[in-house]
Phi, psi and omega in degrees: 000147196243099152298110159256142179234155190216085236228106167269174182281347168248334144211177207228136175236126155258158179217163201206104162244106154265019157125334164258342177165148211289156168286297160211177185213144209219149188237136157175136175332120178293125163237113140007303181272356194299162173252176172317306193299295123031263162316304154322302173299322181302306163328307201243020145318277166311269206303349195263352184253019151244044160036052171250145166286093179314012189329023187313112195255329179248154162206145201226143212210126222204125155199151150304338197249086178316304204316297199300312225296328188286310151018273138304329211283312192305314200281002188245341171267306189277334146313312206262319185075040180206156182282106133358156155230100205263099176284159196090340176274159177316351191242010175276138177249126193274138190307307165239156175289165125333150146218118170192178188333132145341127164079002170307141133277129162238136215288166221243300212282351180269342168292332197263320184309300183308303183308324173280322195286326174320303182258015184266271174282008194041202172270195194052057171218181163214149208249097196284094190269098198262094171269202158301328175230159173267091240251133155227144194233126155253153200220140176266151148006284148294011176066015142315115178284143155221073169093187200177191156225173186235151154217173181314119178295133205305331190264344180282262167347348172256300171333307166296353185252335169287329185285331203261006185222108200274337181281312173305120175293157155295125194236174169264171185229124152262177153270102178299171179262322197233170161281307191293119146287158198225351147217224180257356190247344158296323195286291165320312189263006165264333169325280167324334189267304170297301162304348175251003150292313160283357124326305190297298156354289213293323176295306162333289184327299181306247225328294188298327178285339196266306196272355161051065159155180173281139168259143160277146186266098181282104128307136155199172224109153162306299215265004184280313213288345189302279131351312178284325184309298173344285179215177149301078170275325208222137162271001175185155157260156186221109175279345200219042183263346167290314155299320166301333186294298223283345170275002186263346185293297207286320175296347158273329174315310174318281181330310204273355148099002192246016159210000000 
């Protein structure tokens, strides 16, 4: 069995592959300080109330937040009894290289993106990712990340709008019945709503105009399925296309002989 773990700046998703298809997928808030043991409990908490034997052999590991990556490591070595495969370190090896600035670092989680949208859909798409920030990842033809945009993430942005404004409440982000709000949390969430419809719109365009030919459009995230009610944003969703990149990294690492 193949652990992926996918460790954002606001929560860490574990999956469980057992070689035909996933098992479960277990959510719980990113900290820094949880410890292995920590985790382990939490793990095997959850699993046991989907009657899985964790039988686990591989672990794969993908995160934004370095501070969490030793962590994991301890809990996939002292639990698993197996050495991790931490994308992005040097010594995980990628299906296509990047292309993008020298010395760029590109986030693990835009690599697994690029990788799953790859074998899945092949190239000339983009992978519109609704996180903490709102990711758009283009992947070329041969199935090379090159580049993206990053913009404020939609819930990080309502947040920033309750803090920074003592009058406005904190709202859920919806779809409104009007554009006009007729009150104030009606007022918010047509901003919000809309307005990251129209972003999303505006960039897709540049980006397909930048990159000179047609693309396939990917939605994945909590918020893509959302987002699609709006307009014809997306040819398709991928609720699990961040976890399908990291078994497709590992399963070529596998090939290529370095784990």
């Amino acid at each position: 069995m193949l652990l992926a773990i996918d460790c954002g700046n606001t929560n860490t998703v574990f999956s469980i592959w057992d070689g035909e298809k996933w098992l479960c997928t277990l959510r719980t808030s990113t900290h820094h300080s949880r410890t292995a043991d920590a985790y382990f409990t939490w793990f095997t908490t959850l699993i046991s109330h989907y009657n899985i034997k964790p039988d686990i052999t591989d672990v794969v590991i993908s995160s934004t937040v370095p501070r969490v990556v030793w962590n994991l490591r301890v809990f996939a070595d002292r639990f698993f009894d197996c050495r991790p495969l931490v994308v992005g370190k040097p010594e995980c090896l990628l299906p296509v290289t990047p292309r993008v600035d020298p010395g760029t670092g590109v986030g693990p989680d835009r690599l697994a993106n690029a990788a799953g949208c790859f074998d899945r859909h092949g190239g000339n798409a983009m992978v519109i990712d609704f996180g903490t920030a709102t990711n758009i990842d283009v992947v070329a033809e041969d199935g090379a990340y090159v580049g993206g945009v990053i913009a404020p993430g939609v819930n990080l942005s309502l947040e920033a709008l309750h803090q920074g404004a003592a009058a406005l409440p904190h709202v859920d982000i919806t779809q409104p019945e009007r554009v006009i709000g007729t009150n104030t949390v009606a007022c918010i969430q047509s901003g919000i709503f809309w307005g990251y419809v129209g972003l999303i719109k505006e960039l897709t365009s540049r980006v397909r105009e930048e990159f000179g030919g047609p693309m396939k459009v990917i939605g994945t995230g909590g918020l893509a399925p959302l987002f699609a009610q709006g307009e014809k944003l997306f040819d398709t969703i991928e609720d699990d296309l961040t976890m399908h990149g990291l078994r497709v990294i590992h399963s070529y690492n596998k090939e290529q002989g370095t784990i």
